[in-house]
N, C-alpha and C positions, 0 to 999 in steps of 0.2 A: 730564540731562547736556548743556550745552554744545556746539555743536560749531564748530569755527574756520571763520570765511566764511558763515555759515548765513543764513537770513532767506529768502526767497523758493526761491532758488536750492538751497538745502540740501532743503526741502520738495518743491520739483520732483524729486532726485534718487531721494528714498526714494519718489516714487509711482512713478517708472520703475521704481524695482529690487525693488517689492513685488506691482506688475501682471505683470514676467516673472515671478517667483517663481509666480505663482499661476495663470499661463499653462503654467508648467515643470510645477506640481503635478498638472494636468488633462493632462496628455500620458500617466502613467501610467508614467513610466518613475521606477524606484525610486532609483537610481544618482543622480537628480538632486536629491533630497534631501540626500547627502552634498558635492554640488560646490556647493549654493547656500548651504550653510552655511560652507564654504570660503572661497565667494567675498563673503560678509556678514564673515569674518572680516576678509578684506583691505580690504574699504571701511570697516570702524570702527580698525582700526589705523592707518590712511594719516592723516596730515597734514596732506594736498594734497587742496583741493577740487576740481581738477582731474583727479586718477587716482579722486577718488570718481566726478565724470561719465563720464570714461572705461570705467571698471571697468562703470557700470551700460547705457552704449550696447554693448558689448561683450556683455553679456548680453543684452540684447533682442533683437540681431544672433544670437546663439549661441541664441536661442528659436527665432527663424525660421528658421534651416538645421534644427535639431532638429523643427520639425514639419515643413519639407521632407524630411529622410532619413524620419522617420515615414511620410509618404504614398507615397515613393516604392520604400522601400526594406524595409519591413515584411513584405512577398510574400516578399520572399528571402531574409530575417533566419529567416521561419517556416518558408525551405525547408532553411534550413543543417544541416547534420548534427547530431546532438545531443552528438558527441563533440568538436564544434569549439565550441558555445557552451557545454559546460562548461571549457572551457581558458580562453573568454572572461572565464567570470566567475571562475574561478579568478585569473587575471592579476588584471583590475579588484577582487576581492578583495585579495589580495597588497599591490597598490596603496596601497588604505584603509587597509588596517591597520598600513603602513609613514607614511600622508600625518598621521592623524590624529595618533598622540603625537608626532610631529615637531612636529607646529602645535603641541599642549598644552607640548610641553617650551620653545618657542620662548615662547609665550606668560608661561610664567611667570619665564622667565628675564629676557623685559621686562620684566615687571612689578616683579621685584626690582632692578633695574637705574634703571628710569626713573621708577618710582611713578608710573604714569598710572592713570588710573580705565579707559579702555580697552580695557587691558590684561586687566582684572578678566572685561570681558565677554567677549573673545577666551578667556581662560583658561576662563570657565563653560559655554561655546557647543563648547569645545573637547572639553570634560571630557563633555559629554552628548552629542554624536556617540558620544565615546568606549565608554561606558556602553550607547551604542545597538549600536554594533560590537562588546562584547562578549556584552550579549543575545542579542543573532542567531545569534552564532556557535557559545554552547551550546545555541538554540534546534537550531538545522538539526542538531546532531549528536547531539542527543537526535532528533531524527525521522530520519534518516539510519539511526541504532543500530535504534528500533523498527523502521522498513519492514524494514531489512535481518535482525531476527530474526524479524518475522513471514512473510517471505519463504522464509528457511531451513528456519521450522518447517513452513509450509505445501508445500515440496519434501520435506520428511524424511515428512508424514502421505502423500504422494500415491508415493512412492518404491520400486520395487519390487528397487530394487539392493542389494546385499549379505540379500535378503527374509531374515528369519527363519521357521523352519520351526518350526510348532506342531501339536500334535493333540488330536482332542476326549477329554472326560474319561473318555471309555467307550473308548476306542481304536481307533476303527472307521474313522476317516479320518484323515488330515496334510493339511496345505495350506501354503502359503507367502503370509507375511504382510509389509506394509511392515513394517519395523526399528521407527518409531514407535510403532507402535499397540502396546496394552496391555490386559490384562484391565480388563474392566468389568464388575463386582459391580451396577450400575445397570441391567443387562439381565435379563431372565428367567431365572428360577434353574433353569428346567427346561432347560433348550438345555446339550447337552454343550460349546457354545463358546462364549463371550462378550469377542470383543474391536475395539476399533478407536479412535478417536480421538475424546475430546468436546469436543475443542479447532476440530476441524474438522467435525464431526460428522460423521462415517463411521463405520459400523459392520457387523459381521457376529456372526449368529447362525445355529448348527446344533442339527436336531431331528433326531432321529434311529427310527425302529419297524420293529420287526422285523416281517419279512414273513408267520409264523406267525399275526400276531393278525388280517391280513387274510382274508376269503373267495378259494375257489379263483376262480383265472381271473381274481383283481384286476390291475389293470395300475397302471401307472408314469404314464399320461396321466390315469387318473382319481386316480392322489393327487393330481399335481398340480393339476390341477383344483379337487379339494374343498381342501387348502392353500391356493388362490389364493381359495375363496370367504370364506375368513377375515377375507381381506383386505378383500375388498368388503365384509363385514357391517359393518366399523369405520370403512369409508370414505364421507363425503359425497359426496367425488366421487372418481368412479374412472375409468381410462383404460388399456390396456395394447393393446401391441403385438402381432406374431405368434408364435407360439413356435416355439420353435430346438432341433432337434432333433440330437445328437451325440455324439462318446463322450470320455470322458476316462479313462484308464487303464485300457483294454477294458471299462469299464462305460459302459450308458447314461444321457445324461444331457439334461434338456430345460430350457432355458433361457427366461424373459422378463422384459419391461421396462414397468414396474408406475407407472402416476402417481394417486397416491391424496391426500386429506386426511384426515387423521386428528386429531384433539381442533384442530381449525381450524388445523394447520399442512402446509401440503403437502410431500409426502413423494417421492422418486423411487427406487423400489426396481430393482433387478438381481438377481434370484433366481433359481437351479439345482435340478433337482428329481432328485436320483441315485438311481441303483437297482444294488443290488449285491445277491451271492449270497443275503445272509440277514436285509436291512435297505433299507429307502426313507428316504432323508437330503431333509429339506430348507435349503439354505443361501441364506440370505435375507443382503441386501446393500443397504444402503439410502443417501440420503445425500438434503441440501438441493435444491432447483433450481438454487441460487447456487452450489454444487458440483460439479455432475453431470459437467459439461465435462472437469475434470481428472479427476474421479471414475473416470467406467463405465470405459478401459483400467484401470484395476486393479481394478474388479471385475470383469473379462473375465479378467484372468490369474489372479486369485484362483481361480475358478471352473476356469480351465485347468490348475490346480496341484495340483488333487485328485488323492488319491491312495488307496485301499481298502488297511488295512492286517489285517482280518480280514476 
């Protein structure tokens, strides 16, 4: 394609406005993707090979402030609150999506009007901005949608509000459980309790033996003990803390905090070792490393929820 006034001087233009282009694209900033294509549409639609030179000193000018606010002003861009630069990009959004079908609608109204070949390309450049603005925009709201349900779901597993109250299949304890969690058929069929989340992997299981099958003079420290040596027989590596000794609904109860590997995945347990009138309970509590953080308070209240119901 032709362009009016060209030879020399046309060729000088396009190497200014393709050197700041490429100077813009190396600054990093996304935003300038959509203004260079804006301002490429108004250097091919103009007429005047004078607002072509204009347009593209204007830009090389508009590069140089831009990587001056860059160096100067980037500290305090990254101090701004996060509630003021989402309004920014909201606005500067809003913006886009009001600038671009303007241009495309202006564009093809010239082009039916004047049947210029230029037109074509303002109309094409126009159309694939456009295409790029609407990608994005269901891009960001499909991840938006997922953060925001993985977010909810992962408050509803760790959530001890509205708890549901459940008990084991032999009746012997209740406890209160986040709302989410749910039976789990994938845990030990022996445990009178099998539930909790495999979406976030928390879980809790209850064992329960009546104190008759023990010898006289057994105690509550040495189940838990042999209980805990379970543990170590399956663990590569093993780790625990001190035990915590206390009561929960005038029964005693001893409490620890267990870092194992088990079939090469490491495991962080929070287990309770009860003793009531006519049965030694163990309720074992366990969850990821990547967990543990939001995790242990709800296995601390889990554990403080017990309640002996025979």
């Amino acid at each position: 394609m032709a362009w009016e006034g060209g030879g020399h001087l046309h060729d000088g233009v396009w190497k200014i406005v393709f050197s700041a282009l490429r100077d813009l694209n190396e600054s990093d900033f996304s935003t300038n993707y959509i203004v260079e294509g804006l301002i490429i549409l108004t250097l091919v639609s103009s007429d005047s090979m004078l607002v072509k030179i204009k347009i593209a000193t204007y830009l090389v000018v508009g590069n140089y402030f831009l990587h001056m606010a860059t160096i100067f002003f980037t500290p305090l861009a990254e101090a701004a609150s996060s509630i003021m630069a989402y309004n920014m990009e909201l606005i500067l959004g809003v913006l886009l999506m009001l600038t671009v079908p303007a241009v495309f609608i202006l564009s093809l109204v010239k082009l039916i009007i004047t049947k210029r070949k230029r037109w074509i390309i303002c109309l094409i450049i126009s159309g694939l901005l456009g295409l790029f603005c609407i990608s994005a925009i269901i891009h960001s709201a499909l991840e938006t949608y997922k953060t925001g349900a993985d977010a909810a779901a992962e408050n509803m597993d760790h959530s001890m509000k509205n708890a549901q109250v459940v008990q084991t299949a032999d009746g012997l304890l209740k406890f209160n459980l986040p709302k989410a969690w749910s039976t789990l058929d994938e845990l030990p069929e022996e445990a009178s309790l099998r539930y909790g989340s495999l979406r976030r992997e928390l879980y809790i299981v209850v064992l329960s033996e009546p104190k008759t099958d023990f010898e006289d003079g057994y105690s509550l420290e040495l189940y838990g003990e042999g209980c805990l040596q379970n543990i170590i027989d399956v663990s590569k590596q093993y780790k625990q803390k001190e035990w915590i000794t206390s009561e929960v609904s005038g029964c005693k109860i001893m409490k620890i905090q267990v870092d194992a590997v088990v079939d090469g995945i490491k495991v962080k347990y929070f287990n309770g070792y009860l003793e009531t009138d006519t049965h030694y309970h163990q309720v074992l509590l366990w969850t990821l490393p990547s967990m543990w953080e939001k995790s242990k308070p709800v296995f601390e209240s889990v554990l403080s929820s017990i309640e002996p119901l025979k």
